[in-house]
C-alpha positions, -999 to +999 in steps of 0.1 A: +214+482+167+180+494+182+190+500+223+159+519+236+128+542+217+108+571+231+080+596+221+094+629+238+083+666+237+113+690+226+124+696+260+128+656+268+098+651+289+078+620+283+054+625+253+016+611+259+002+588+231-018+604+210-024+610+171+006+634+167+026+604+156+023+568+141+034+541+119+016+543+079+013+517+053+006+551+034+006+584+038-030+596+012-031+580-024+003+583-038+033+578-013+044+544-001+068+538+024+104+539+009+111+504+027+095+478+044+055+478+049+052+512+071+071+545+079+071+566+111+048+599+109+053+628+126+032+659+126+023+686+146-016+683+139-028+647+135+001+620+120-031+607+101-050+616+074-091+611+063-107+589+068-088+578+094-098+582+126-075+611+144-074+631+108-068+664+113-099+685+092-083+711+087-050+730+082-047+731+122-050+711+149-030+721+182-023+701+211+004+712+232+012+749+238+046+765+253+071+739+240+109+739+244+135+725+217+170+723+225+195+752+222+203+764+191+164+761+179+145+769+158+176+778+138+171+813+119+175+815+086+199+844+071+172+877+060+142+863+075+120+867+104+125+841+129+102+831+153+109+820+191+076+807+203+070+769+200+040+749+200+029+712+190+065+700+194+073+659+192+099+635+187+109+603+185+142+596+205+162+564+193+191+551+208+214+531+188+246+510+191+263+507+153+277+477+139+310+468+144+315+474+101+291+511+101+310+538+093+276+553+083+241+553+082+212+575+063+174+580+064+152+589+041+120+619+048+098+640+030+085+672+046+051+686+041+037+719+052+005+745+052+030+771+055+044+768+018+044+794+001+023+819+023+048+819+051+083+813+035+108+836+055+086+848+079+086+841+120+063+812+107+086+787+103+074+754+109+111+730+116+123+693+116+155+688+130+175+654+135+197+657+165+227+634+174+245+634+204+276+627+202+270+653+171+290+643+144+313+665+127+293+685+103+262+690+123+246+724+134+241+721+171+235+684+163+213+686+138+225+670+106+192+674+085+196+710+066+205+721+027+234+730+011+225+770+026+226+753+058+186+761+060+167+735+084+138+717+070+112+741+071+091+759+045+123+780+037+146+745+027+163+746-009+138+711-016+103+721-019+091+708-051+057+695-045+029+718-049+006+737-078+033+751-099+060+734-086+087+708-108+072+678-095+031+688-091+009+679-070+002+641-070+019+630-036-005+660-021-035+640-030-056+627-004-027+634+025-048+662+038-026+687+023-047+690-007-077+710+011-057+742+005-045+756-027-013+770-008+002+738+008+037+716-001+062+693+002+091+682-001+099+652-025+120+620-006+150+635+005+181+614+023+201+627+050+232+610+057+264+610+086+292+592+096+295+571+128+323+548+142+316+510+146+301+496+176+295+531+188+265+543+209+245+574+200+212+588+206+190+603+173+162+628+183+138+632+153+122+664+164+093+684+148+075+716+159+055+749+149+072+782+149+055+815+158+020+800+168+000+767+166-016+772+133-010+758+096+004+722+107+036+707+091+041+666+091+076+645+086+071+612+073+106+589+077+116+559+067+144+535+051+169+540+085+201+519+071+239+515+078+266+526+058+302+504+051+318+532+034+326+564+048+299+593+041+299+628+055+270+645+071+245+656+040+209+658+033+199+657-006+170+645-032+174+609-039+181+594-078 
């Protein structure tokens, strides 16, 4: 189903190879890819992590200033700050033609962050967005990755259950890079799904950036793209 693939910045111009994305066998000590022998990493510091070479060694690395992401973004949260200004942006832009039997498909990703807690519902609001054009119905401006608050993925997402003190702990921070600071998190695997019609043709932008300013980095990992034969809504949720 796989038509064409290209790194982009938010604004659609042609994105430059370098370490803000890439394709893991691992992502530190703990998480494996959900399928298959690698996932797709996006971050905006280094999609790598020590001793690898291209690790970010610290909680930021910034590489492209002044981005652009489409209309409608970042998307504000209800009671918080909300930040304008976007820097490190990147995406992976897929373009797909569905099975003539699809009448879905889903993806699983887990989103990590610097940001968590310090910066929850400030203008600090690192996002991830997955945009589909046609945009299904169900999607916020075409993004169908957000909780049941309708929050995008960012610090301030319903999800975050990785970190000290949190449900799940720690152990998926360890040796990701996100273990340096007391004050970073993540999401556990999450699963975003929406409905499509078969043998149709759509374009998927998986899109992340910083909010606010370059610092405290945030990284997407993704994996486990699959087609649906039963008829599914657009929904993101925690996996069984």
């Amino acid at each position: 189903g796989l038509v064409s693939a290209q790194y982009l910045r938010g604004d659609g111009t042609p994105f430059a190879t370098n370490v803000q994305h890439g394709l893991q066998s691992a992502f530190g000590t703990n998480v494996a890819p959900q399928l298959g022998q690698s996932m797709l990493v996006l971050a905006t510091g280094g999609a790598r992590y020590a001793p690898q070479v291209g690790a970010c060694p610290s909680e930021t690395c910034e590489f492209n200033p002044n981005g652009a992401v489409p209309t409608g973004f970042p998307q504000d949260v209800p009671s918080c700050d909300g930040g304008n200004e976007i820097f490190d942006d990147i995406s992976l832009e897929l373009s797909l033609k569905a099975p003539a039997n699809a009448k879905g498909y889903s993806f699983d990703f887990r989103f990590y962050s610097y940001e968590y807690p310090e910066w929850v519902c400030t203008q600090f609001n690192d996002q991830f967005v997955a945009i589909v054009d046609p945009a299904p119905v169900g999607a916020i401006n075409g993004n169908i990755a957000f909780d049941s608050m309708t929050n995008p993925v960012s610090v301030n997402i319903g999800f975050f259950e990785v970190c000290t003190g949190c449900a799940s702990g720690t152990a998926d921070l360890e040796g990701t890079g996100f273990d340096v600071l007391d004050d970073a998190g993540a999401t556990n695997w999450l699963r975003t799904q929406a409905p499509i019609a078969g043998g149709e043709e759509f374009t998927i932008k998986f899109l992340i950036w910083d909010t606010g300013d370059g610092a405290f980095d945030s990284t997407v990992l993704i994996d486990n793209f699959r087609w649906l034969a039963d008829p599914v809504a657009v929904s993101t949720g925690g996996i069984d």
